[in-house]
N, C-alpha and C positions, 0 to 999 in steps of 0.2 A: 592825374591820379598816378602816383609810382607806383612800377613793377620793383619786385626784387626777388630771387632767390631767398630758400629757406629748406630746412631741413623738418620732413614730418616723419614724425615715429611715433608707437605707441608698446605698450610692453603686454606680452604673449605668454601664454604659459596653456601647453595643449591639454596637461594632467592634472592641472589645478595647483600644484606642490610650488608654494614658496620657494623653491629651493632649484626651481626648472622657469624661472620666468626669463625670458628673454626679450632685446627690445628688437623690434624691426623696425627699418629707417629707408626712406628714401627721399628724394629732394624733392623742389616744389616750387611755384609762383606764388608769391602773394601779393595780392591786388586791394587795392580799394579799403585798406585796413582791416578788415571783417575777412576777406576769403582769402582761401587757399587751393590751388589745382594741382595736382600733383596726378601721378599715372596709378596705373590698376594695379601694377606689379607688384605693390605692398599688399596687397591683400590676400597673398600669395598661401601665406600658412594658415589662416583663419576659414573652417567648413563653410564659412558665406562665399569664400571663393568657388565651390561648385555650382552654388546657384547663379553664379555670376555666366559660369560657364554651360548652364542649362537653360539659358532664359534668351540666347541666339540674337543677341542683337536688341531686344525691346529692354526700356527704360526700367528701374526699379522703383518703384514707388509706394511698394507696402512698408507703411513707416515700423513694421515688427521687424522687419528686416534691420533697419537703421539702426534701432533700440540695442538691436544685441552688439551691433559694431563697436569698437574701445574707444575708451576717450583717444583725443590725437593730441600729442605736444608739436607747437610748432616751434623750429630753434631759428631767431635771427640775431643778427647784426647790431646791439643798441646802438641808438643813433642820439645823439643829446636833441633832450626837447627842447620845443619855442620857449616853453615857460618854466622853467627847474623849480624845483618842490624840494622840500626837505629829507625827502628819502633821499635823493640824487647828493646833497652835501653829504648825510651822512654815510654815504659809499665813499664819497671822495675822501673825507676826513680818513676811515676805515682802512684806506689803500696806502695814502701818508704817513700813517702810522707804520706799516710793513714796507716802507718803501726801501728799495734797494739801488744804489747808483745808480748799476749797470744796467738794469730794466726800466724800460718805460713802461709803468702798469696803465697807463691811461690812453696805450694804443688801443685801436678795435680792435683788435685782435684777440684780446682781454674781455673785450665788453657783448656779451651775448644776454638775450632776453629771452624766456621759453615761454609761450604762450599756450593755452589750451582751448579746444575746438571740440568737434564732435563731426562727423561724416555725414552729410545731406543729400547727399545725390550722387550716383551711381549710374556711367552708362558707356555703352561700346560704341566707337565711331565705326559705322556702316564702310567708308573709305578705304579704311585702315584695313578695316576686315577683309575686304572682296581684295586687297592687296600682300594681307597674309594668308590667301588662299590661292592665289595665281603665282604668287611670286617668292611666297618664301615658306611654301608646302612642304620642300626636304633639306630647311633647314632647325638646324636645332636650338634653341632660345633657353639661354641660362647655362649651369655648370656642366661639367661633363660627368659629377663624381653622381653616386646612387643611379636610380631608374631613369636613364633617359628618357624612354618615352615618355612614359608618366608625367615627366619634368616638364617635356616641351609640347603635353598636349595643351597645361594648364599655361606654358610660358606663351605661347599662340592665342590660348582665347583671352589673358591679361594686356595681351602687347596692344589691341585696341580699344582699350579699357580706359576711362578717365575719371578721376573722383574729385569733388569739390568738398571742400572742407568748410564748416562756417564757425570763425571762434567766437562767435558773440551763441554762444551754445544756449545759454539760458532763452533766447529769443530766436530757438531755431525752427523755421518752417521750411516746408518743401518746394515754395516760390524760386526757382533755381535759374528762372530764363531770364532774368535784371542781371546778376552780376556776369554771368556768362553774356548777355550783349553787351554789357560795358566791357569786358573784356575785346570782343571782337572790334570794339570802336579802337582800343589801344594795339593791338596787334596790325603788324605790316604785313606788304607779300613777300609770300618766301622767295629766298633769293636763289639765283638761277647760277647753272653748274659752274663748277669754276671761281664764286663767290666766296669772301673771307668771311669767315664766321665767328662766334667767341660761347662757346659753353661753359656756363656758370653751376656750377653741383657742388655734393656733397659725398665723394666716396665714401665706401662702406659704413657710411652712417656716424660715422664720425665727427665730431665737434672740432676736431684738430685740424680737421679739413675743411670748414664749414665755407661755401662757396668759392671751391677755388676754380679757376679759371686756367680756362684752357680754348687754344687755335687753332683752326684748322681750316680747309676749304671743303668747298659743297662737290664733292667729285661724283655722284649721279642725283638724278630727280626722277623719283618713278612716278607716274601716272599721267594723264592731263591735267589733273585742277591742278600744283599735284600733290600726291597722296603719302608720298614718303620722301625724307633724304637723307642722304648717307654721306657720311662727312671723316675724313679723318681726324679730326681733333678729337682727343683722346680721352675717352673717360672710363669708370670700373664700377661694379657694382654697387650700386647705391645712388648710380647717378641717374637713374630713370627720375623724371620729372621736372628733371633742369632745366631752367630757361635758355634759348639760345637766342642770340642777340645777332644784330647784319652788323657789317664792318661801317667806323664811323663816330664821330664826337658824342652822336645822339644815344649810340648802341641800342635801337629800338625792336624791341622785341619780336621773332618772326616762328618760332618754335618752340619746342617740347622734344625733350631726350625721353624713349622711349625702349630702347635696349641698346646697353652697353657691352654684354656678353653675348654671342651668339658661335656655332659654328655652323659650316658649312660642308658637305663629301668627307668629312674626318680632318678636316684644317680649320683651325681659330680663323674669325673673319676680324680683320684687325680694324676693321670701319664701326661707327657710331651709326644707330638709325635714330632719326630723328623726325615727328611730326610736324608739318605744316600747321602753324592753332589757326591761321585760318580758314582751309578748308575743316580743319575737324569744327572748328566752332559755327562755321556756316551751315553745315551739314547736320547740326543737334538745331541749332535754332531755325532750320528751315527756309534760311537765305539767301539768296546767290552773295558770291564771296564778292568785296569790294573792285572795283578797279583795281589794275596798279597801276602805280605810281612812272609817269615819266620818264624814260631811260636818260641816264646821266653822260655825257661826253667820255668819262672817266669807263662806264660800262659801256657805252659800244664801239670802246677801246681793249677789250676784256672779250666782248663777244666775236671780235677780229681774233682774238691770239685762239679761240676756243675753234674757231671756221678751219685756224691753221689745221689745228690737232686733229681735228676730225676729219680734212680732207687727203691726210696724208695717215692715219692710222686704221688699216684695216683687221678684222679679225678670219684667222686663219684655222681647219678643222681639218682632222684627218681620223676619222673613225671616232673613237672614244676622246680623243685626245684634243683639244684646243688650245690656242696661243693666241695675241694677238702679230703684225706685222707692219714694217714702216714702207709706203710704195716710195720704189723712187724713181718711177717714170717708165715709160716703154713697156709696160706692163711686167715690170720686175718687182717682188716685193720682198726684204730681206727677213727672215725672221728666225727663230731659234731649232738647231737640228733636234732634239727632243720635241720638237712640236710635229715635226712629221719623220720622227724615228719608224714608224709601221707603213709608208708610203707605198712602200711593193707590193701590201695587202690592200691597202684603202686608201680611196679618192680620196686628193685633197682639194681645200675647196675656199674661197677665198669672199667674202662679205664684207660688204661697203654701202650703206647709205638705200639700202633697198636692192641692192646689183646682187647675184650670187654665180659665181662660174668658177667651173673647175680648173688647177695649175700643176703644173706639173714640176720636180725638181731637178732644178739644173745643178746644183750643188747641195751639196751635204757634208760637216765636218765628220771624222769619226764619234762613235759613241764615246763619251768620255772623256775626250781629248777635247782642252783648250784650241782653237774659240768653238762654243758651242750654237754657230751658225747655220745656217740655210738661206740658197736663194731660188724662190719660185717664180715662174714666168707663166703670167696668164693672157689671153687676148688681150692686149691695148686697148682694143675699139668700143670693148667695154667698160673702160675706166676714163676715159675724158672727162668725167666732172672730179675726179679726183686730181692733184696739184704733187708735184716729186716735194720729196720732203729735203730741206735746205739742210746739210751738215754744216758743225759749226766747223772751221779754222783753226782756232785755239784749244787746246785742253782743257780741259777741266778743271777746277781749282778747287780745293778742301774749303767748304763753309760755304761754297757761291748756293744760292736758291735756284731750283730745280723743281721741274714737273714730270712724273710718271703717267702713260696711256697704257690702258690695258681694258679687258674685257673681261673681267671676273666672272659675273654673272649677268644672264641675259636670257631672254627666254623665246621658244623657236617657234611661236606663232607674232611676237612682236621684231622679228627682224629688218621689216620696214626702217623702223622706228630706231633701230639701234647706231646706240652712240658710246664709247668708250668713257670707262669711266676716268677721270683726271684726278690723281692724289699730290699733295703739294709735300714738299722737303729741301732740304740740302744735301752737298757733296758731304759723304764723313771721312773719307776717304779717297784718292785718285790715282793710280800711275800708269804709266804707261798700256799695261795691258789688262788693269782692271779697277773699273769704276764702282763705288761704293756709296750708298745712300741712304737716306731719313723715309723718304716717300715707302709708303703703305702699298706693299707687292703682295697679292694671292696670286694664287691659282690663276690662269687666264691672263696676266701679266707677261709671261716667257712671250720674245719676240718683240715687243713692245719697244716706245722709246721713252727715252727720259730726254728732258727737253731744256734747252737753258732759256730762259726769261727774261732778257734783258736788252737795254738798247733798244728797244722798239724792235728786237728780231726774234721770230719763234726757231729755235734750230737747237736740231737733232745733238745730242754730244756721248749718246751710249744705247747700245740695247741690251734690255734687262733678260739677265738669263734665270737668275734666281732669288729666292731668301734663304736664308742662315736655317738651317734643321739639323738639329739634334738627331743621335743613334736612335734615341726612345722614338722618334716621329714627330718634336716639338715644332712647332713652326714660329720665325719670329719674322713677322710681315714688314717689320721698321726697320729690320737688317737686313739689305738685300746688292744682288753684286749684277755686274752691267760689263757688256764688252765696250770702251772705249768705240768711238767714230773712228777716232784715227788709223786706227789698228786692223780696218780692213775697209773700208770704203771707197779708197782710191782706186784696189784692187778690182774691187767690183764695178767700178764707172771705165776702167779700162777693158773688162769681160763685157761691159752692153754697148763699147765701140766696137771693140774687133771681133767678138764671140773667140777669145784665145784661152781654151782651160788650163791653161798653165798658170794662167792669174788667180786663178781663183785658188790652184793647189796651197798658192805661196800665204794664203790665209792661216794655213794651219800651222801652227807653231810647235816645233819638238824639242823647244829647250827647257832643261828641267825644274827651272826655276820659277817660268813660267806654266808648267804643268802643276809645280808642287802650288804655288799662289792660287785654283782655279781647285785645288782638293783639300785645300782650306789648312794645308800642312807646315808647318815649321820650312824653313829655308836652313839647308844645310849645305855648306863649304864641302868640295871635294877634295880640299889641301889638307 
């Protein structure tokens, strides 16, 4: 039975006037040739949306409800049939006729088919939910323009919200547990942090866009079954319902985009959230979710580089403020001087793996001034299951693939449990005293390391100080800048032999060229 991406819309109009009808679109799975699953998010302008969000979790099943829902169009891909018919010649004929050199009209790209459906079942995954309620309670879901709250009470109780579509409409009943377990038969397990992923959508409802395709890796997993993932591969609005596929020839289905847009503290979250459809679909039909599947040679070659990351990146707090930090042994961990700029007022304090114990600074760059460094030292005796993090040799090189560690978000009754999240990218940029990258930085990122990936070696080659923002307060998470390895590391592994602060003074750099690069300013000639 194929899966595939598809675009479902249906056309809106709040006032009745011909003249105010608007379409809403978002993406979708279509399975089995009859159905469609797509997320709640569409249902967003239509007053059935309150009952959606008054009804706490229980199924909807009064079919007056259904009745008033709009027809659905669904947009795919034509595909040529097994058996062509005479409408199909007469397209082709049709298109020869206007044929132009330089176009090929008989690409897919050309060839779309709109089908139409009617909405069957409506329901909130319980999962989902008790996970946008522990965990993403202060943040914001959807745009930032009009009433936010308003916006993100309704974007919160949509986010675990799933609709099934059935286009054989003439012969629709509310029998909805058949195609949703054949779905769960077709659905894998979701793949585990650090995994390459491929989201398939349809931004802003677009036909222009109609399944494009986007990469990225799985850089956290929230819950036990588990219940959420957050992935940088990059999608916009419209792409809620996308299928997301695991890395591999098969590309077999493992997911559901679920919000595209959100923010977080007053900063874009530049990460995708994405649903598990197997636990959400375990979880409606009353299940336990399937095994998984075997781990491959290939993955617990994957789960070695992620052991690296994790026993050498810890997260670092100092009051209000957090960052995370790379240890590099002896109970030194280096991390960013804005991350413990208020240290004279408040403990700083250092988490790892379940461990939490307070550190103190032995260095600190000035405010302001290039490199924007810190090195804290906390008891040793309590970090032995932790591993010094391996600096690389070499520089950096423009386009090599790279990995970002950082602690965005986490929450302080699961700090057992915490683990950094991993964002994948390239160098766009490198020199000497400042590294430049692709990987997705928020907030919680400062201190952190970017990592080179290659050779069979995990190692260190910068820590991330910041991303690129704007005077307005813009933030752009894919732009973001990193103090080179090379550029103070030696300094510091010669401070945790002799304890000589002289070494660590020579970190700080007063030349202006290197100040002007670091405040993001033009390079100007003193001649």
């Amino acid at each position: 039975m194929a899966v595939e991406g598809v675009m479902v819309s249906y056309n809106y109009c709040e006032d009745e006037e011909h003249a105010n009808i608007l379409t809403v679109a978002a993406s979708g799975i279509k399975f089995s040739n009859r159905w469609v699953l797509t997320h709640g998010s569409i249902l967003s302008p239509l007053k059935e949306a309150q009952i959606v969000m008054n009804v706490k979790g229980k199924p909807i099943l009064n079919e007056e409800f259904y009745d008033k829902l709009p027809e659905i169009y669904v947009t795919c891909e034509k595909k040529p049939s097994k058996t062509p018919n005479i409408y199909e010649s007469v397209e082709v004929l049709s298109r020869e006729r206007n044929l132009d050199n330089d176009v090929d009209f008989e690409h897919s790209c050309y060839q779309i088919r709109v089908l139409t459906g009617r909405i069957c079942h409506v329901w909130q995954c319980p999962i989902l939910d008790r996970c946008v309620d522990d965990i993403l309670y202060s943040w914001t879901i959807g745009h930032r323009d009009g009433d936010i709250e308003k916006q993100t009470q309704l974007g919160k109780a949509l986010l675990s919200v799933f609709v099934l579509v059935d286009l054989e409409s003439d012969n629709r009943v509310l029998k909805t547990l058949r195609p949703l377990s054949e779905l769960l038969d077709l659905v894998r397990p979701p793949p585990d942090r650090g995994s390459i992923i491929e989201v398939q959508s349809t931004p802003f409802g677009c036909e222009v866009f109609l399944n494009a395709v986007t990469r990225g890796s799985v850089c956290g997993v929230v819950g036990k079954r588990p219940s959420l993932l957050l992935t940088d591969a990059a999608t916009a609005l419209g792409s809620e319902g996308g299928p997301v596929f695991n890395e591999g020839p098969t590309r077999e289905l493992v997911g559901a985009v679920v919000c595209s847009v959100s923010w977080w503290r007053g900063e874009w979250v530049g990460l995708t959230l994405a649903a598990p459809l197997r636990a959400v679909l375990a979880a409606k039909l009353h299940v336990a979710p399937p095994r998984p599947f075997a781990r491959t040679a290939a993955h617990s070659r994957y789960m070695h580089t992620l052991d690296c990351i994790d026993n050498t990146t810890v997260l670092v707090r100092c009051g209000a403020a957090w960052g995370a930090g790379v240890y590099l042994g002896g109970g030194y961990v280096v991390t960013c001087a804005h991350v413990v700029k208020n240290h004279e007022i408040y403990k700083v304090s250092v988490y790892c793996q379940g461990v939490s114990e307070t550190a103190i600074v032995r260095y600190k760059t000035k405010d302001d001034k290039a490199y924007d460094l810190a090195l804290l030292y906390s008891n040793p005796e309590y970090w032995t299951h932790l591993s010094p993090a391996v600096f690389a040799q070499e520089p950096a090189e423009k386009g090599e693939s790279v990995a970002a560690a950082g602690y965005p978000y986490f929450s302080e009754e699961r700090l057992a449990a915490l683990r950094p999240a991993v964002t994948s990218g390239h160098v766009t940029n490198a020199s000497p005293s400042m590294l430049q990258t692709s990987c997705c930085v928020q907030s919680g990122f400062s201190g952190g390391p970017i990592f080179r990936l290659s050779r069979g070696r995990v190692e260190v080659i910068g820590i991330i100080v910041c991303n690129a923002k704007t005077q307005t307060g813009a933030c752009y998470p894919y732009i973001n800048m990193a103090v080179p390895a090379r550029a103070f590391i030696r300094l510091m592994q010669y401070f945790i032999l002799d304890k000589d602060d002289t070494k660590l003074r020579e970190i700080e750099s007063n030349k202006d060229i290197i100040q002007s690069q670091w405040r993001l300013l033009p390079y100007r000639s003193k001649i």
